[in-house]
C-alpha positions as CSV (number, residue, x, y, z in Angstrom):
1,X,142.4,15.2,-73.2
2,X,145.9,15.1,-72.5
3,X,147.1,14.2,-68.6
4,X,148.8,17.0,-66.9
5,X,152.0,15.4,-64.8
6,X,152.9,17.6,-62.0
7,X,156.5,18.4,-61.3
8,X,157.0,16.6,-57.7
9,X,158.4,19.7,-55.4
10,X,162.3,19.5,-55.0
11,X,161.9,19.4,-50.8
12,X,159.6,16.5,-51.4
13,X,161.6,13.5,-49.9
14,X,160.1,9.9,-52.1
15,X,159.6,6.7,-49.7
16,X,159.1,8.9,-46.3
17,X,157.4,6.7,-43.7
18,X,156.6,7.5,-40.4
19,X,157.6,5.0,-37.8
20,X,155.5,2.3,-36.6
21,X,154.6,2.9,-32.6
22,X,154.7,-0.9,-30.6
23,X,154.6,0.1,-27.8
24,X,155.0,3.1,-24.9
25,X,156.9,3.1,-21.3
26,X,154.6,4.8,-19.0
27,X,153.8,6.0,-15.6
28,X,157.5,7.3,-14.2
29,X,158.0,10.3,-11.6
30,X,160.7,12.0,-12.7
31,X,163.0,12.0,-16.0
32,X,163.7,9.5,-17.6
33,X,167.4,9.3,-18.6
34,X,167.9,6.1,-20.4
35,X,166.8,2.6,-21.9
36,X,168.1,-0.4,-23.5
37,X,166.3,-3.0,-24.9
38,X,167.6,-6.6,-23.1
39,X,168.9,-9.2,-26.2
40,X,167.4,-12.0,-27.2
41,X,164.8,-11.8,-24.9
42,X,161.1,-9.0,-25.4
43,X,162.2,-6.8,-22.1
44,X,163.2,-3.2,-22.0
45,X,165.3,-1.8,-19.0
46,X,165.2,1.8,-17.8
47,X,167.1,4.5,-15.7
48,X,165.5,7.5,-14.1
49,X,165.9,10.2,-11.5
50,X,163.1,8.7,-9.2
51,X,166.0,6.8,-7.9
52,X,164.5,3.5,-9.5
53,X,165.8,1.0,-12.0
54,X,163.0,-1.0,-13.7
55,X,162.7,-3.6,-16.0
56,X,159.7,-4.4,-18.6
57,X,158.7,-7.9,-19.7
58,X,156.3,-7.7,-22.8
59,X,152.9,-9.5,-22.1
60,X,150.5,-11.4,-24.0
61,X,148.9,-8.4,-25.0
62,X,152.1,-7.1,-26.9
63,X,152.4,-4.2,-24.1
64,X,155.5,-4.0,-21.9
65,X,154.7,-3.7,-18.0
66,X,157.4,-3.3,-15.2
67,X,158.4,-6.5,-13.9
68,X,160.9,-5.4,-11.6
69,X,161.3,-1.7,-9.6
70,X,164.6,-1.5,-8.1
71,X,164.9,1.8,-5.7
72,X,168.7,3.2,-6.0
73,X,170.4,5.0,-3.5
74,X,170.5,8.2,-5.7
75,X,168.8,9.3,-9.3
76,X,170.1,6.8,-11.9
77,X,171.5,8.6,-14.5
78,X,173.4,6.1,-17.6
79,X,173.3,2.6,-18.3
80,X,175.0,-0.2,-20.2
81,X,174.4,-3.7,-20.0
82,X,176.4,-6.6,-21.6
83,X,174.1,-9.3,-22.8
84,X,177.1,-11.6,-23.3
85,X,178.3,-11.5,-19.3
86,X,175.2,-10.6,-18.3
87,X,175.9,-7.5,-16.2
88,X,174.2,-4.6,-15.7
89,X,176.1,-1.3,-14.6
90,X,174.5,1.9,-13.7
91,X,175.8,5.4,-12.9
92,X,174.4,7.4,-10.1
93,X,174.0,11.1,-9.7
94,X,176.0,10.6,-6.3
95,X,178.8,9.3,-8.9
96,X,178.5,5.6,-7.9
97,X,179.0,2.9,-10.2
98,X,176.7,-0.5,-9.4
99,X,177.0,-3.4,-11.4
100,X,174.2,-5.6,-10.5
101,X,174.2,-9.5,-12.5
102,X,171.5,-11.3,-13.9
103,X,171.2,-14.6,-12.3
104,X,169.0,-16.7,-15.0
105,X,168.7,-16.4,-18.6
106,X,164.6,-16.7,-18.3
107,X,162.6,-14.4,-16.6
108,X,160.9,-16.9,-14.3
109,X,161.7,-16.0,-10.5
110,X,161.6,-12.6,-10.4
111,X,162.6,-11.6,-6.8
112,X,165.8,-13.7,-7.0
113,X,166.6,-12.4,-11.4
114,X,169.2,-9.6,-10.7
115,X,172.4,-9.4,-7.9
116,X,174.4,-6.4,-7.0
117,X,177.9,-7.3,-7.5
118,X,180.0,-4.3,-6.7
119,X,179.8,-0.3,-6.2
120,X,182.6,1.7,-7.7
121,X,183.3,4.9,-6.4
122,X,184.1,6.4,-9.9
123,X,183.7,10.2,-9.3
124,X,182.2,13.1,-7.4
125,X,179.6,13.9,-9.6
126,X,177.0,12.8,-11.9
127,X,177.8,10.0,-13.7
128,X,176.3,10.8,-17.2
129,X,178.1,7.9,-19.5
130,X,179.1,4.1,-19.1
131,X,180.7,1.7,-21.3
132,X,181.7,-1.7,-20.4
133,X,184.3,-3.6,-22.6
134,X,184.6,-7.8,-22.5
135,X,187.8,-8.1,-24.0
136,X,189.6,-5.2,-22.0
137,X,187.4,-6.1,-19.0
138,X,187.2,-2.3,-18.4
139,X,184.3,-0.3,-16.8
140,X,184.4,3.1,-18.7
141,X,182.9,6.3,-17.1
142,X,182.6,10.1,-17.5
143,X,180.6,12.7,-15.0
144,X,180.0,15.7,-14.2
145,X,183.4,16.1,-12.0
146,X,185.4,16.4,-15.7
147,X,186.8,13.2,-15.3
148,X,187.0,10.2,-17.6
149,X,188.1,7.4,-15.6
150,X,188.7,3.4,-16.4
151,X,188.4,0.5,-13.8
152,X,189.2,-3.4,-13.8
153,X,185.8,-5.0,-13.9
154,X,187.3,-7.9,-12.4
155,X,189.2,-6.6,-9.1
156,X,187.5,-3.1,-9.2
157,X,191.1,-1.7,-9.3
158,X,190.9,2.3,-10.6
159,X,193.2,1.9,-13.7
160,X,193.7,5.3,-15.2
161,X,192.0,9.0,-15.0
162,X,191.8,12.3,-17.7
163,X,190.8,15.6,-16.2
164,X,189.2,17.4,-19.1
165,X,188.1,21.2,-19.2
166,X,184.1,20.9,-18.9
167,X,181.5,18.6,-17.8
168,X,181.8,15.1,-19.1
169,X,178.8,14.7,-21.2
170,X,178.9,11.4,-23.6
171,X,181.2,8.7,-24.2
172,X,182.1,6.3,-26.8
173,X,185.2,3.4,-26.9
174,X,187.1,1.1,-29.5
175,X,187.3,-2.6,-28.6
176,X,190.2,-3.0,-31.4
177,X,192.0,0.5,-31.1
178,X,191.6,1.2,-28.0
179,X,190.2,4.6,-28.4
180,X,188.2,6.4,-26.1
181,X,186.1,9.6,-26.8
182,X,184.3,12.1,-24.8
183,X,182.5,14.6,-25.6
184,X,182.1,17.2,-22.5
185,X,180.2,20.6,-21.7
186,X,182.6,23.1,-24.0
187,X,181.9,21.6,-27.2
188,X,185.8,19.4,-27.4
189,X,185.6,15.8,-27.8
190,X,189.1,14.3,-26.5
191,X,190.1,11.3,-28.4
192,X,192.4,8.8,-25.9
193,X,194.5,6.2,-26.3
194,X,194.4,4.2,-23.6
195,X,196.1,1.2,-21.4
196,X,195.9,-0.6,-18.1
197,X,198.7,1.6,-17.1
198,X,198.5,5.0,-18.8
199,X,196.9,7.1,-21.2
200,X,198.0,9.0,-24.0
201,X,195.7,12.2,-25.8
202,X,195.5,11.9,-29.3
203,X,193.7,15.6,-29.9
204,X,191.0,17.0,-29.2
205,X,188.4,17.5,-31.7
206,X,187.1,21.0,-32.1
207,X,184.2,21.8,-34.5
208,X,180.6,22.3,-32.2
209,X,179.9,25.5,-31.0
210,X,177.9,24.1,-28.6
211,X,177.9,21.3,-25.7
212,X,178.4,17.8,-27.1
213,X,175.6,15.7,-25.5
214,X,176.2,12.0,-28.0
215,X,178.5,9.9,-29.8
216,X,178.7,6.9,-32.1
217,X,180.6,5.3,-33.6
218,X,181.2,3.2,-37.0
219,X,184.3,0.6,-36.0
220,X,184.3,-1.1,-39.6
221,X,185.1,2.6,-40.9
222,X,186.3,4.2,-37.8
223,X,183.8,7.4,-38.5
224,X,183.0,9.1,-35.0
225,X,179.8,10.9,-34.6
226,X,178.9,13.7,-32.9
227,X,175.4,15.7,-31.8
228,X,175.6,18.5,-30.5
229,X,173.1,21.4,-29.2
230,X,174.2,23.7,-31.8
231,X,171.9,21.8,-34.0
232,X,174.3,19.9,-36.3
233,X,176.1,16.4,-36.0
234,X,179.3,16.3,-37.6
235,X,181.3,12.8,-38.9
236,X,184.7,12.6,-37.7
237,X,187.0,10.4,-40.1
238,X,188.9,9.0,-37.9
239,X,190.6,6.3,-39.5
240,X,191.7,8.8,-42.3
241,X,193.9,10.6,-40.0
242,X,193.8,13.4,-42.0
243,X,191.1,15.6,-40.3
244,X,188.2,15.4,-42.5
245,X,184.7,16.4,-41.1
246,X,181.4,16.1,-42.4
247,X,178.4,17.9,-41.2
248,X,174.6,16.6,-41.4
249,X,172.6,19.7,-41.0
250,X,169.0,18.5,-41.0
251,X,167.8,19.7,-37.0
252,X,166.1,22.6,-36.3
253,X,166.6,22.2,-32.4
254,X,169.6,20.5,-30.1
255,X,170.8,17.0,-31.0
256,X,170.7,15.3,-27.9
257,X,170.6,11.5,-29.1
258,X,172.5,9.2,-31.6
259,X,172.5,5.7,-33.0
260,X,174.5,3.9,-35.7
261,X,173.7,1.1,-37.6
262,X,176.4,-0.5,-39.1
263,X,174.3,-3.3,-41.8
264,X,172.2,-1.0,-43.5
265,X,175.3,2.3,-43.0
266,X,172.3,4.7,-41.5
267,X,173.1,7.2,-38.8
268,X,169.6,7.9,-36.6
269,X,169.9,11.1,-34.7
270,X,166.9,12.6,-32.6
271,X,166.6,15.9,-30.8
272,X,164.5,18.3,-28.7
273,X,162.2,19.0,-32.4
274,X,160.7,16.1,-31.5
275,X,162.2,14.6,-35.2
276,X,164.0,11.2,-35.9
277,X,166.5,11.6,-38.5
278,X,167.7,8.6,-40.8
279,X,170.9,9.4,-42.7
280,X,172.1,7.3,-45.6
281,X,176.2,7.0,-44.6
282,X,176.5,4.9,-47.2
283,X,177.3,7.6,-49.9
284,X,180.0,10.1,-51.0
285,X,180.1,13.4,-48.6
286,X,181.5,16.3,-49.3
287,X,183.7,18.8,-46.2
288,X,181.9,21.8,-45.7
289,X,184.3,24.6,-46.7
290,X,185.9,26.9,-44.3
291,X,183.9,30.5,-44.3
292,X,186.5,32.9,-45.7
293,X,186.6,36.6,-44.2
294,X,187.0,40.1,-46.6
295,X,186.3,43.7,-46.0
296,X,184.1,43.9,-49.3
297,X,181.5,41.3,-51.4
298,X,183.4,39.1,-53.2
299,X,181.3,38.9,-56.0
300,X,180.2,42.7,-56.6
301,X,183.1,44.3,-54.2
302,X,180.4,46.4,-52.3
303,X,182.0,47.3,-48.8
304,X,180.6,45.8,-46.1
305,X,179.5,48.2,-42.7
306,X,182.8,47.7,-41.2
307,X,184.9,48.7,-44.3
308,X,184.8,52.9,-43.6
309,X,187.4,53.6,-45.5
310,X,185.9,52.2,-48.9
311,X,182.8,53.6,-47.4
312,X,184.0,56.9,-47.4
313,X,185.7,56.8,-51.1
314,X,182.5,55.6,-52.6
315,X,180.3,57.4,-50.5
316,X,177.8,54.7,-50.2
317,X,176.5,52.7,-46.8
318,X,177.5,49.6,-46.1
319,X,176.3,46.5,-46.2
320,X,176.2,43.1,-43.8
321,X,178.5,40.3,-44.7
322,X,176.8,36.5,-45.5
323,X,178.6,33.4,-46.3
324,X,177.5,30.8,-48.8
325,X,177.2,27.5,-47.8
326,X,178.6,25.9,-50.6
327,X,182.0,27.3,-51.6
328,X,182.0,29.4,-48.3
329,X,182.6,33.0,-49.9
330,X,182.0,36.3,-48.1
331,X,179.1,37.6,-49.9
332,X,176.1,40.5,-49.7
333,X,172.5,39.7,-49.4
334,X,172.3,41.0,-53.0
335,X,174.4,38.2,-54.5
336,X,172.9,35.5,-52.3
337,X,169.2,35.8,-52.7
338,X,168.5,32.1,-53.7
339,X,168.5,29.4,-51.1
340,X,168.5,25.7,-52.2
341,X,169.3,22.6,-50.1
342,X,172.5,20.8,-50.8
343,X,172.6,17.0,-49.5
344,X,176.1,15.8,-50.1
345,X,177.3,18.3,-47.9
346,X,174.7,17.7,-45.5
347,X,172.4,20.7,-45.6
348,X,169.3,18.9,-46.0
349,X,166.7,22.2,-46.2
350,X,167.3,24.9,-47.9
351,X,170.4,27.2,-47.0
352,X,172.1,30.4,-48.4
353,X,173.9,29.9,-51.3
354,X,175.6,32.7,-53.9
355,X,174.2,33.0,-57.4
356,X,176.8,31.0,-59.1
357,X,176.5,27.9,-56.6
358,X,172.9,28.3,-57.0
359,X,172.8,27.4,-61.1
360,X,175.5,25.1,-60.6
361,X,173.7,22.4,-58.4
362,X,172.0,20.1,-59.9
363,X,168.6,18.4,-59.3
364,X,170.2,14.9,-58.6
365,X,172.7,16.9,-55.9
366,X,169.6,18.2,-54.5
367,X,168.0,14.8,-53.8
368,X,167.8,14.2,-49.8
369,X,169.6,12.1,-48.5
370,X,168.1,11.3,-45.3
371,X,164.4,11.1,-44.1
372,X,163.2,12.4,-41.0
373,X,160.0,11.6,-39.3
374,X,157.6,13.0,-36.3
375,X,158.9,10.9,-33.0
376,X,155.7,13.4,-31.1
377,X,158.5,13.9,-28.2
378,X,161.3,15.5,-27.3
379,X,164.4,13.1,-27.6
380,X,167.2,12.9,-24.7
381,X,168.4,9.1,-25.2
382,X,168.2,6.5,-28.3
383,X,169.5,2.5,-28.6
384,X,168.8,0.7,-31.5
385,X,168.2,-3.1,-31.8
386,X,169.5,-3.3,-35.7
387,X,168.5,-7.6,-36.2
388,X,165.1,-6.7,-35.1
389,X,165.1,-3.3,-36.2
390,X,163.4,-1.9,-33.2
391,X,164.5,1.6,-31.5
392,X,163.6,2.9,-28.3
393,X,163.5,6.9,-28.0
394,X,163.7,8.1,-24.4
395,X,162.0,11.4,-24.2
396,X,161.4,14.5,-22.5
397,X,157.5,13.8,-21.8
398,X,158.7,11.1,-19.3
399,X,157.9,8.4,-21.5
400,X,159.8,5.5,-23.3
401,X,158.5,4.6,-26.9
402,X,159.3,1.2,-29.0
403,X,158.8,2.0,-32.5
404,X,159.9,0.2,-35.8
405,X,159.9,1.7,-39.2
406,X,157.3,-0.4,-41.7
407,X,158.7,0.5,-44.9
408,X,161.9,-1.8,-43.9
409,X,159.3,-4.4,-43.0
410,X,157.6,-3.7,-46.4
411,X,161.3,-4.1,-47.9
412,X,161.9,-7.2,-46.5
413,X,158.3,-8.8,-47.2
414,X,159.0,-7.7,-50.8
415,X,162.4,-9.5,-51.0
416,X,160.7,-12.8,-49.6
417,X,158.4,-12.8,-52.2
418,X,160.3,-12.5,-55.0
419,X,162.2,-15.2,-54.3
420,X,159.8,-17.4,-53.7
421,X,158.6,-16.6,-56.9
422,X,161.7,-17.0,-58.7
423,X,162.0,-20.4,-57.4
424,X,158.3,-22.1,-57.8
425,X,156.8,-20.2,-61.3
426,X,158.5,-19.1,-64.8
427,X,159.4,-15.7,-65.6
428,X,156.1,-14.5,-66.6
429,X,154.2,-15.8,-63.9
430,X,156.8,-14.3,-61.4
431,X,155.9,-11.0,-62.6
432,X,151.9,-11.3,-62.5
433,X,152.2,-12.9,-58.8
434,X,154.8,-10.3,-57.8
435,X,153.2,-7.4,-58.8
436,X,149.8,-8.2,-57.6
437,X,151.1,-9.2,-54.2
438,X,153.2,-6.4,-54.0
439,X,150.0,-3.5,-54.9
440,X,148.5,-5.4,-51.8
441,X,151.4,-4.9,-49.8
442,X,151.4,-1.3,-51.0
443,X,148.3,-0.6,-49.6
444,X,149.1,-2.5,-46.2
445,X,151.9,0.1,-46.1
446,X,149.4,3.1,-46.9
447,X,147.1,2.4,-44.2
448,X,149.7,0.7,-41.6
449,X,151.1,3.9,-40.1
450,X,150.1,4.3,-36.2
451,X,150.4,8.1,-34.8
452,X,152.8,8.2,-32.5
């Protein structure tokens, strides 16, 4: 009797995992806006709009527990904190700036572990991004008064200001070029250049048709990314100078969170449909092609319902105009009855595409290029730990989660072993010991997954 091999479904993505849950952030009274986790030591710090800034120690029983509850004058609403300096800077919803220091590098004395240094009056509004730079020694901030403003961290002096046409939603900045970008309420992300004595505005990026709520940002490529609520994320090449975009159309729901990490060249993006997305940037994209406009199909000429005049001369009804997402063509549902994903252009499920495209892709184009796995809440904040692999998601459920993915832990496991190998036995031993191992491994990694 012959063995039947099943064709493996073309939406099937190989080596999915869902992330590994170590631990969750409980017990908070209001949202929960964002989260770092603290370098080099097992601490997590949060920002939420109980007014409170708190700080988690892990305990013997691998379970993080607040340490330290710090009551603000107003909600907290961003973060950043410099592990190098030491500093901690928040941003209020009365649109306050407080930069509080850590005293000691161990967590012994708690009461006397974290000074407030100095307030900055930054803007009027809700202050919903922070970025401090060493070398510059520049506070960046953006609120919700449409203003992106830059301060000495050393006298507290206001250095420079940009008035931008919405709410001030996300920020990113360049060490090397100086580059700022925000990303407001209107769906523009304004790209600056910026000094201690002026500013000068690059362009402004237009290509969400909906609020832009984060950024990252590659600096060994100079690739910009954006999510947006309108579902996508686009990559901004902004070291080519020569406008090229790339979408990654994978999110059913808003894109609300981002995080970049530049060893492995993965973009993770996370959203309110509760999914983390992993996206290999470490392959060849393709621009999305501009959607072109015409009164009639441009494969079988039928009018479409606006076109009354070749209505009339044909006497027929007519028909509503689609677009294919592949070569971007005005066509009729008729000539566009296939769908099929398309990775290197970044429409990882299944999309409209016109007959021709349709035959013309391949099954290797169709491979995915990403993964994406159930986070089990709504996503508003990420920050990613790359050496240790750790990620926090902040979501909408009030509740921080530490989770770590276990086939990169599998990965690395395997690696280990095979060098050993290669080093104590000869070639045929390597294999027998490697493979064995490996099958036990394999089924570590089948039953390892924790629900989330």
């Amino acid at each position: 009797m012959a063995a039947e091999i099943k064709p493996v479904p073309a939406n099937k993505q190989g080596n999915v995992r869902k992330p590994v849950l170590l631990s969750k952030l409980e017990g908070f009274n209001d949202d929960v806006n964002m989260a770092v986790i603290i370098p080099r030591e097992d601490g997590v710090i949060t920002v939420s709009d109980d007014k409170t800034l708190r700080i988690w120690l892990k305990r013997d029983t691998g379970q993080y527990w607040p340490s330290i509850c710090h009551t603000m004058p107003a909600a907290a609403a961003s973060l950043a904190y410099n592990g190098e300096t030491r500093r901690l800077f928040i941003g209020l919803d009365n649109g306050t700036i407080t930069v509080i220091f850590k005293n000691k590098q161990l967590l012994n004395d708690l009461h006397f572990l974290w000074t407030v240094v100095r307030d900055y009056q930054a803007h009027q509004g809700r202050v919903h991004g922070v970025k401090f730079s060493v070398n510059c020694e520049w506070v960046l901030s953006c609120g919700r008064d449409k203003y992106f403003q830059w301060h000495c961290s050393e006298t507290g002096r206001r250095l420079g200001g940009y008035l931008t046409n919405a709410w001030c939603l996300c920020l990113e900045f360049d060490e090397q070029s100086k580059y700022a970008f925000v990303g407001d309420y209107s769906g523009q992300i304004s790209v600056l250049k910026i000094s201690n004595t002026n500013f000068e505005l690059i362009v402004s990026l237009k290509g969400h048709s909906g609020n832009v709520r984060s950024l990252a940002w590659d600096a060994n490529r100079s690739l910009l990314f954006s999510g947006s609520f309108d579902q996508s994320v686009i990559v901004w090449d902004i070291g080519g100078r020569q406008g090229t975009a790339f979408e990654l159309q994978g999110h059913h729901d808003k894109v609300a969170a981002l995080a970049y990490a530049p060893g492995c060249k993965q973009l993770i993006s996370g959203g309110d449909d509760t999914v983390i997305g992993l996206w290999n940037m470490d392959v060849k994209r393709i621009e999305t092609p501009t959607w072109t406009e015409n009164d009639s199909c441009e494969k079988c000429k039928a009018p479409f319902f606006w076109n009354v005049k070749k209505m009339w001369e044909e006497r027929t009804i007519g028909i509503r105009q689609h677009h294919c997402r592949k070569c971007g063509k005005a066509i009729c549902a008729k000539c566009s009855s296939k769908k099929s994903s398309y990775p290197p252009m970044g429409f990882e499920y299944e999309v409209r595409v016109c007959d021709n495209c349709h035959e013309s892709i391949t099954d290797e184009e169709r491979a995915p290029l990403a993964t994406f796995h159930d986070s089990k809440h709504g996503i508003v904040y990420m920050h990613l730990e790359e050496h240790r692999k750790r990620l926090l998601t902040v979501g909408k459920d009030k509740v921080v989660k530490c989770v770590i993915f276990i086939h990169e832990l599998i990965g690395q496991r395997r690696n280990k072993i095979k060098e050993y190998c290669r080093r104590t036995c000869d070639l045929a031993c390597c294999v027998i010991i490697f493979e064995c191992i490996y099958i036990v491994y394999q089924g570590l990694k089948c039953g390892g997954d924790v629900d989330m």
